[in-house]
C-alpha positions as CSV (number, residue, x, y, z in Angstrom):
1,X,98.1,109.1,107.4
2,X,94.7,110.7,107.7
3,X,93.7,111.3,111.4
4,X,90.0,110.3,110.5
5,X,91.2,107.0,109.5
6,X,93.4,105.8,112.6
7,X,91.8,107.5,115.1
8,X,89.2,105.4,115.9
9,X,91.1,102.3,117.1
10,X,94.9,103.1,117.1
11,X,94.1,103.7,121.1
12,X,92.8,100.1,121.4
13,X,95.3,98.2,119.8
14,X,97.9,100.2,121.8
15,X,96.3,99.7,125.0
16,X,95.6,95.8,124.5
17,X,98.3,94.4,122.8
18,X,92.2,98.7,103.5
19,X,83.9,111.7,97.7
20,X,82.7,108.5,97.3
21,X,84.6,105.8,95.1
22,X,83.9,105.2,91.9
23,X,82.1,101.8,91.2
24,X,84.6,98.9,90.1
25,X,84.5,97.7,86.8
26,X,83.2,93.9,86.6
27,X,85.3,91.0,87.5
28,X,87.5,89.7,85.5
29,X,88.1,86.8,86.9
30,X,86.1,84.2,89.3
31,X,88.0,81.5,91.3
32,X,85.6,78.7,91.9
33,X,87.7,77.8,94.7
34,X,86.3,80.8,96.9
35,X,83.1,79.1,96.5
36,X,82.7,77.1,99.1
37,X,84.2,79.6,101.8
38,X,81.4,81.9,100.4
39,X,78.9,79.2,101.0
40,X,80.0,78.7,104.5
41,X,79.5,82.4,106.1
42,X,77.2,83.1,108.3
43,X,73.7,83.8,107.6
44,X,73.2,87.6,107.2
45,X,70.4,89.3,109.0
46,X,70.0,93.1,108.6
47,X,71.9,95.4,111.3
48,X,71.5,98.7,112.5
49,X,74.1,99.5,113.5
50,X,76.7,97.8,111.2
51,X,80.4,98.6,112.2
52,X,83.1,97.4,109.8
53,X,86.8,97.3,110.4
54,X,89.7,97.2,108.0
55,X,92.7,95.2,109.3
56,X,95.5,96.4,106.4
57,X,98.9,95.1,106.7
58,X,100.5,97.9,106.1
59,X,98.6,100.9,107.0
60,X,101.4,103.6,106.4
61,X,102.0,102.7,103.2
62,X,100.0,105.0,100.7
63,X,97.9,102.2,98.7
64,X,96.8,101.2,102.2
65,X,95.5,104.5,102.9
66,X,93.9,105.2,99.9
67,X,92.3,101.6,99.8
68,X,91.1,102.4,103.5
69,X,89.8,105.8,103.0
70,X,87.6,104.5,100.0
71,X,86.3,101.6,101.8
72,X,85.2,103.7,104.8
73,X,83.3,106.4,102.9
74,X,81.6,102.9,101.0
75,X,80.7,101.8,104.0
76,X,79.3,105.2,105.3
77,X,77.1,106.0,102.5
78,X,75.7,102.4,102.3
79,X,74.4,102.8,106.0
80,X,77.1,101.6,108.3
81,X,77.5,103.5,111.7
82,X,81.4,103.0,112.1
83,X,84.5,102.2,110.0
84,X,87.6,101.1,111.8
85,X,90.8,101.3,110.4
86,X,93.8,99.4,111.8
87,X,97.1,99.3,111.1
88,X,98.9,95.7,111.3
89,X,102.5,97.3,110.7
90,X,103.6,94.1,109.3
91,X,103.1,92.5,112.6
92,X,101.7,88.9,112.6
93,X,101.3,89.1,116.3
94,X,99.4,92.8,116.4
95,X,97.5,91.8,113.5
96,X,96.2,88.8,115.1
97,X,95.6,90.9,118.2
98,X,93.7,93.5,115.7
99,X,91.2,90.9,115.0
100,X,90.4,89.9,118.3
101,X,90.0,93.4,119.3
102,X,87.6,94.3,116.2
103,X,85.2,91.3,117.3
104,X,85.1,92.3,120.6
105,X,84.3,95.6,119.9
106,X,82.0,94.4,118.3
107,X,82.5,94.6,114.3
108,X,79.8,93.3,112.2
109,X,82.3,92.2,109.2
110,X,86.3,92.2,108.6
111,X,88.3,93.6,105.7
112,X,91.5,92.2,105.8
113,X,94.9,92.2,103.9
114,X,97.1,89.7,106.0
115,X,100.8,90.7,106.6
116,X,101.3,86.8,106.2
117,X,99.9,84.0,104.6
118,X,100.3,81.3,106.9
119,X,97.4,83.2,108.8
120,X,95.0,82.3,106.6
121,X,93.4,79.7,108.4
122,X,93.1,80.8,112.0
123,X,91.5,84.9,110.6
124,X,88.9,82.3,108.5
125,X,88.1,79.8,112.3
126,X,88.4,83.8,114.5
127,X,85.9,84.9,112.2
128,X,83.4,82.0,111.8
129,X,83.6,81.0,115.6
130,X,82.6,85.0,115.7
131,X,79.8,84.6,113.3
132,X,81.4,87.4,111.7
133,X,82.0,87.7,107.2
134,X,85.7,88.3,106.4
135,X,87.0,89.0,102.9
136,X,90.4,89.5,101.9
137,X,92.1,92.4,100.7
138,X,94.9,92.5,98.1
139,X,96.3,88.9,99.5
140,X,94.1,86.1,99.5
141,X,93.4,84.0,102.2
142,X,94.2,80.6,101.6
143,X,94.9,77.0,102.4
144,X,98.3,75.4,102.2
145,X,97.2,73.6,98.5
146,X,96.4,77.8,97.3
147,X,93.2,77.2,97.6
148,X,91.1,80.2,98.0
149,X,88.9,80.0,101.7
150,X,87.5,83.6,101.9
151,X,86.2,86.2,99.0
152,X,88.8,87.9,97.6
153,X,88.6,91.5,96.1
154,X,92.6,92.2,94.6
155,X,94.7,92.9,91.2
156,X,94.8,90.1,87.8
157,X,99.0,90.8,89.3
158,X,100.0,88.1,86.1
159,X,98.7,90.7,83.7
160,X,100.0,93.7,85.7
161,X,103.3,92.1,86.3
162,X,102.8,91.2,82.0
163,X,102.2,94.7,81.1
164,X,105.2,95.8,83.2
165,X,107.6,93.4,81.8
166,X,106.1,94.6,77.8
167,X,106.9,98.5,78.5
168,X,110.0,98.2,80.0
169,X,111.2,96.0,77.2
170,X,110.1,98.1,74.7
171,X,111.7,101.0,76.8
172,X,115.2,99.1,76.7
173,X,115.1,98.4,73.0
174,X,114.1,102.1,72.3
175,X,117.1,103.4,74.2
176,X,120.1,101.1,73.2
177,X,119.6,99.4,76.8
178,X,120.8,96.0,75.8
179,X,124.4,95.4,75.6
180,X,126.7,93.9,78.0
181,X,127.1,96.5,80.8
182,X,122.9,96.3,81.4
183,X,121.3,94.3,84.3
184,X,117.9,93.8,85.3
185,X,116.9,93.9,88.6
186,X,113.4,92.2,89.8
187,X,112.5,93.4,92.8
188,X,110.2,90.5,94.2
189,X,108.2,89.6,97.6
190,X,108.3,85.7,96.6
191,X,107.1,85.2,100.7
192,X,103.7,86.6,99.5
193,X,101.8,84.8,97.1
194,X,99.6,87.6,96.0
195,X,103.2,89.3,94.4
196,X,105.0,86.2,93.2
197,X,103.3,86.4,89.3
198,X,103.3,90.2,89.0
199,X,107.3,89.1,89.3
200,X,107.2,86.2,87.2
201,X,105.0,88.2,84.5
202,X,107.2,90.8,83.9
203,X,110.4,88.1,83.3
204,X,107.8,86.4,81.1
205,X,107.8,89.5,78.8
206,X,111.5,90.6,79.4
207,X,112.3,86.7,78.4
208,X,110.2,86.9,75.1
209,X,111.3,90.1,73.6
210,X,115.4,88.9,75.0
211,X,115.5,85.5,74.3
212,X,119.2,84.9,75.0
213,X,119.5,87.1,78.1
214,X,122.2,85.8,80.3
215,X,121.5,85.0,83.6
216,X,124.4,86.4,85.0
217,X,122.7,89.8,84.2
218,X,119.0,88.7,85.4
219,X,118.9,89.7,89.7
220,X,115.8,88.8,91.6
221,X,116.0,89.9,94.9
222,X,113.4,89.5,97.8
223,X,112.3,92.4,99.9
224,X,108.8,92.4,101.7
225,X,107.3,95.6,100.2
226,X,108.6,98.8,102.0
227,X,111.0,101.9,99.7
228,X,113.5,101.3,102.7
229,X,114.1,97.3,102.3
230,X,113.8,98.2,98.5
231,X,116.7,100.5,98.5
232,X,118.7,98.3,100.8
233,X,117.8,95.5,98.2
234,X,118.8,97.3,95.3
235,X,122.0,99.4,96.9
236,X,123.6,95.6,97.6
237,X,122.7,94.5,94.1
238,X,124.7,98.1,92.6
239,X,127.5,97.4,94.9
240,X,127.7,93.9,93.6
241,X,127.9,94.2,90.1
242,X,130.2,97.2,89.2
243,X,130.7,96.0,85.6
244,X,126.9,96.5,85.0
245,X,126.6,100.6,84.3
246,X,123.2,101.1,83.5
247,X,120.3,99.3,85.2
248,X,116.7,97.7,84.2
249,X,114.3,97.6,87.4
250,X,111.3,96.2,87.8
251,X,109.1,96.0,91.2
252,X,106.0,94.8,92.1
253,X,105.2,98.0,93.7
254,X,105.8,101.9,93.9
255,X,107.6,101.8,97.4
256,X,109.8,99.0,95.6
257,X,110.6,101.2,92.5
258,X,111.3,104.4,94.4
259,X,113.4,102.5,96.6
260,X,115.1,101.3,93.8
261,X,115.5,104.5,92.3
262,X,117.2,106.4,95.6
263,X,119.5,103.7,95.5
264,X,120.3,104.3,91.7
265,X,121.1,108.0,92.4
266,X,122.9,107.4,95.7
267,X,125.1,105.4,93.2
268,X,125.6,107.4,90.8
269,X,123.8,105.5,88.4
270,X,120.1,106.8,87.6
271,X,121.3,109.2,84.4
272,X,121.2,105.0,82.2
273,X,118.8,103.5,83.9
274,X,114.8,102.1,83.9
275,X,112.3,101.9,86.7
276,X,108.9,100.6,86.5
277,X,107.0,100.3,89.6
278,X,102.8,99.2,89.6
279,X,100.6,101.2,92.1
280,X,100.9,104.9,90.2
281,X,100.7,106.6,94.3
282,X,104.3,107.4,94.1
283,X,105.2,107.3,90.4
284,X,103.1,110.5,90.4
285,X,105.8,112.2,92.9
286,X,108.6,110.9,90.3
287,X,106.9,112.4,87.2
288,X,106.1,115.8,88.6
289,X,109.6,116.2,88.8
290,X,111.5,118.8,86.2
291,X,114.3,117.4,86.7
292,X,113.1,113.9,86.0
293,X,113.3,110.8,87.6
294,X,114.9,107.2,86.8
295,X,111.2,106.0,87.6
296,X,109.8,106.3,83.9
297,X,106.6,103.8,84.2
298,X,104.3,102.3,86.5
299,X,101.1,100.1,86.2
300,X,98.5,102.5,87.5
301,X,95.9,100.3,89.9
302,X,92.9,102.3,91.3
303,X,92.9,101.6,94.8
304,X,89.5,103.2,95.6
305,X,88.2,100.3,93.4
306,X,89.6,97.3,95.7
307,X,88.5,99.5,98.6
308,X,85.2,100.3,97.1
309,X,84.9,97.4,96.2
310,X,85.1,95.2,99.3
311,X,83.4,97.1,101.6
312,X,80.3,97.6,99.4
313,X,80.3,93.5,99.0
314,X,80.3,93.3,102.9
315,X,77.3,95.8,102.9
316,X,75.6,93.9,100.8
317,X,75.7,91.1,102.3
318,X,75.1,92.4,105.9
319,X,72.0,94.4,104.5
320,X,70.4,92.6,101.6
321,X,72.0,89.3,102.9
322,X,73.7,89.3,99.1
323,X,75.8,86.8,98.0
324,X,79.9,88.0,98.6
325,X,81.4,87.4,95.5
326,X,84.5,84.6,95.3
327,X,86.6,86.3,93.4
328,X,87.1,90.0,91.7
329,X,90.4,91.5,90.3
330,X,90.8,95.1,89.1
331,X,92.7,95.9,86.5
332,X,95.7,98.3,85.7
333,X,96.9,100.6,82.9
334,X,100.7,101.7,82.3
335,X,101.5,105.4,83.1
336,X,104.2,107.6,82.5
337,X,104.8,111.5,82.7
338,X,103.3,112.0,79.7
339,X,99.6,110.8,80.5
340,X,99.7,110.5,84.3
341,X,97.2,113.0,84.8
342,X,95.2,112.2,82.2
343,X,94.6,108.5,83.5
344,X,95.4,109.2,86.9
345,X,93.0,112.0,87.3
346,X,92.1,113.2,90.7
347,X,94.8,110.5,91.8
348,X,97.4,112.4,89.9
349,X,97.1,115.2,92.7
């Protein structure tokens, strides 16, 4: 991780206990829901000396620091005087202490991506008894009925999860993947809502180009997002089913599909087998390989735009008093070694 980004509260959190980006493309989708959370924020009055921080849940984690990065040169060239960057390490307990410590150091607005759902409600009631905007990063803040209560900048993940589940059947039917010694593995975070329909897209796609796929060859397997709980994930699956010789995998992120794909060679198995993963940070590591890689495809999501993207909302709004929008979703193309760095770009790198 880039010293510039944790060095300027990494001390704090220890002691006391997400060039400039390119502009987003329009939303493509609005949640009324959001609306009234929207409604509710406090009335902005222009600041000085704005100071935003950038609570991500997993701050290690490439998309993270990308995301961050791009949010914090946003919120530089737009006028703020400070970007914090903090990482919750999956912790609900530091990530709760984060947000106490980013008010009282006084932080002007919050970007957050919460390592768990079920602390929706109390970041929306530490920020409004602050007087402080939040908006949520890459999983929505929400009540118990999924209703949205804070603007949300993230990914359409039913048409990423979609476009997954279309290549890689194509992918199996072009290689002869379909007879009885295949599996498909979906590697799924079904705790976090956010990742539940990238899952439940791809078996939508897998489902309508195999109709009469057996379920005794379909695994979906829960691991919360990081390559080491992937592989472990994926090894126990291998070991499992020794009759199934060549594998289908598909993740709902990069960390999930490399994962996956250490676990395929550790076994033996990655010569017959298919991973598609949806982030394109690690995919690019996979494709520059000569050798090759089991990891053929991912859904390429820019993560400058959701970081972009939020931080010049919360600028905005702190500066021109601008509505935050409720709802904004970037979207995602597939990538594989052939056109990586075409699409990729600078990203490819």
């Amino acid at each position: 991780m880039k010293k510039a980004l944790t060095l300027v509260l990494s001390a704090a959190i220890a002691l006391s206990m997400f060039g400039c980006a390119s502009k987003p493309a329009e939303s493509s989708a609005a949640s009324s829901p959001a609306d009234s959370a929207v409604a509710s924020a406090p009335e902005a009055t222009p600041k000085k000396d704005i100071t935003i921080a950038g609570i991500y849940k997993s701050g290690d984690q490439q998309w993270f620091i990308g995301e961050g990065e791009a949010a914090k040169q946003k919120c530089l060239e737009m006028g703020a005087k400070d970007f914090m960057f903090i990482d919750a390490k999956m912790n609900p307990d530091l990530y709760l202490q984060a947000i106490d410590n980013a008010i009282t150091q006084g932080a002007s607005g919050i970007l957050v991506c919460v390592p768990d759902q079920k602390l929706s409600a109390i970041t929306v009631q530490k920020c409004q008894d602050a007087g402080i905007p939040v908006i949520a990063c890459d999983d929505p803040l929400m009540d118990e009925s999924g209703k949205f209560i804070a603007p949300f900048v993230g990914i359409d993940a039913l048409a990423i999860g979609q476009a997954c589940g279309e290549w890689t059947a194509t992918y199996a039917k072009d290689n002869n993947m379909t007879d009885t010694d295949v599996g498909v593995l979906l590697l799924a975070a079904d705790q976090i809502s956010s990742c539940v329909p990238r899952t439940d897209g791809a078996k939508e796609k897998w489902m309508e180009a195999f109709p009469d796929w057996p379920a005794e060859r379909m695994f979906r397997v829960d691991y919360n997002g990081p390559q080491e709980k992937a592989f472990d994930a994926a090894s126990a699956t291998f070991t499992a089913n020794p009759k199934i010789k060549k594998w289908v995998v598909m993740a709902i992120n990069d960390e999930g599909a490399a994962g996956a794909t250490r676990a395929l060679e550790q076994a033996g198995l990655e010569k017959d087998a298919v991973v598609c993963g949806i982030g394109g940070y690690l995919a690019k590591l996979e494709f520059a390989k000569p050798e090759g890689s089991a990891f053929k495809a991912t859904a390429f999501i820019n993560y400058e735009d959701v970081g972009a993207y939020s931080a010049q909302n919360m600028m905005e709004y702190l500066v021109n008093g601008k509505e935050i929008p409720a709802d904004f979703r970037t979207p995602a193309v597939m990538v594989t070694k052939d056109v990586y760095k075409e699409i990729m770009k600078d990203q490819a790198e």
